[in-house]
C-alpha positions as CSV (number, residue, x, y, z in Angstrom):
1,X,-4.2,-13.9,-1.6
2,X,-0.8,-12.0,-0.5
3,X,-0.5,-8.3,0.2
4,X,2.8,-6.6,0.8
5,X,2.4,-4.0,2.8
6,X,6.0,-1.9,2.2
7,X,7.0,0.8,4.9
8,X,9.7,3.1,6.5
9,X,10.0,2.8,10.6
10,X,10.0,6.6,10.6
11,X,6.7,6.8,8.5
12,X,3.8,7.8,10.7
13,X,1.1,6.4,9.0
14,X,1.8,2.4,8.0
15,X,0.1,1.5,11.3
16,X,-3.0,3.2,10.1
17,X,-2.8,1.9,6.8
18,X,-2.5,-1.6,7.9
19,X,-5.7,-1.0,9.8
20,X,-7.7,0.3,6.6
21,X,-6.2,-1.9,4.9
22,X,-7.5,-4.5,7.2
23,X,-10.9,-2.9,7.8
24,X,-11.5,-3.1,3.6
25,X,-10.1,-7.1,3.6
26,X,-13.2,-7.7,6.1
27,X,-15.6,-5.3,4.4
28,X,-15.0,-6.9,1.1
29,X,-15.2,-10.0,2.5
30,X,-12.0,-11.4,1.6
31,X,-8.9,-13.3,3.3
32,X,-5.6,-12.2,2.9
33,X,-2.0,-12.9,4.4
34,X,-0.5,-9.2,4.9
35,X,3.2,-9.5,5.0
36,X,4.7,-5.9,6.3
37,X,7.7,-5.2,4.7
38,X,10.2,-3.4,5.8
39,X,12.3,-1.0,3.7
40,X,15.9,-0.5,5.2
41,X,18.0,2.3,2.8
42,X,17.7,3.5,-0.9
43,X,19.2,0.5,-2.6
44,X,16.1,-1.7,-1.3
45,X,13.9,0.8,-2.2
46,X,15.1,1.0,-5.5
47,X,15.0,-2.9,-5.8
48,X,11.3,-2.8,-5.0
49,X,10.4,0.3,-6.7
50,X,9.4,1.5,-3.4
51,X,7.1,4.8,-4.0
52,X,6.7,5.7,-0.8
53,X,5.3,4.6,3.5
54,X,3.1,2.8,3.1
55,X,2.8,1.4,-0.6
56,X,0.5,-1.9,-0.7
57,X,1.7,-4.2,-3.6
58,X,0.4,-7.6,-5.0
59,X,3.1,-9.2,-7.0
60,X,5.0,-6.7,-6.6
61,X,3.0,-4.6,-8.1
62,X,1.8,-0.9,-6.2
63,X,-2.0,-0.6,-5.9
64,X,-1.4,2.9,-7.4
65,X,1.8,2.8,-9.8
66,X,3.5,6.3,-10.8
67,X,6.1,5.9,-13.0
68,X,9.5,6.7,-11.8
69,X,13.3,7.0,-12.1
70,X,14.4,7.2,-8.9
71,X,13.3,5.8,-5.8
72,X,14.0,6.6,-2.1
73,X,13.1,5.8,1.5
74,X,10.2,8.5,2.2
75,X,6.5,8.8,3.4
76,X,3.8,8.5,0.4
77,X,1.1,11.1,0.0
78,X,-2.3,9.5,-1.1
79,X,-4.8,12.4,-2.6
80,X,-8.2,11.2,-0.9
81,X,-11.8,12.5,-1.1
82,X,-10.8,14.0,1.9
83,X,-7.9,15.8,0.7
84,X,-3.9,14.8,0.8
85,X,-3.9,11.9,3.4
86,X,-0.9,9.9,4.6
87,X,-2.8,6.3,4.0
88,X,-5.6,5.4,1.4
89,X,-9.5,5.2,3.3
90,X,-11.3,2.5,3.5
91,X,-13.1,2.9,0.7
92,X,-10.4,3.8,-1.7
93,X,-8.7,-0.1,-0.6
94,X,-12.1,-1.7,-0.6
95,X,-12.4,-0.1,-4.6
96,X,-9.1,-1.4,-5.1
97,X,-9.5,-4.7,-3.8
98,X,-12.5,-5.2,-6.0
99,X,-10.7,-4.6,-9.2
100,X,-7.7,-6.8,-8.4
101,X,-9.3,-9.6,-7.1
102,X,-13.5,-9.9,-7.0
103,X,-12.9,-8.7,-11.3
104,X,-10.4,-11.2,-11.5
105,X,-11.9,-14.3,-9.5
């Protein structure tokens, strides 16, 4: 299993979303390669559909699409139990591991 972990260097928060998203790999029990991807101006971020530092993608695929027509080098907003967060919890990566790949196995 890949993960592409997509960030900004000015983003505060892909460090602590490579750590959840670490912490739910191990929780759930599952082995992944995490390849962090950096993402350099607007043009690459409109390549990738980039929605935001940090977006986690399989396939290139966002674990939490929102369509778009434009896309831009900023930090992403995730809405958490906890209120507006700058990286997805734990839990929210564990749920979404589960659907994309215990559903799927």
């Amino acid at each position: 299993m890949k993960i592409d972990l997509l960030y900004i260097d000015d983003c505060p928060s892909w460090q602590g979303g490579l750590e959840n998203l670490k912490s739910a790999l191990k929780a759930e029990g599952l082995e992944a390669v995490i390849r962090l991807v950096r993402v350099p101006d607007n043009a690459e971020a409109a390549r990738l559909k980039f929605l935001g530092s940090p977006a986690f993608c399989v396939d290139g695929v966002d674990f939490w699409p929102i369509p778009r027509e434009r896309y831009n080098l900023n930090c992403r907003i995730y809405s958490t139990p906890q209120g507006l967060k700058g990286i997805p919890t734990v839990d929210m990566l564990r749920e979404k591991l589960r659907s994309l790949f215990v559903n799927n196995a």
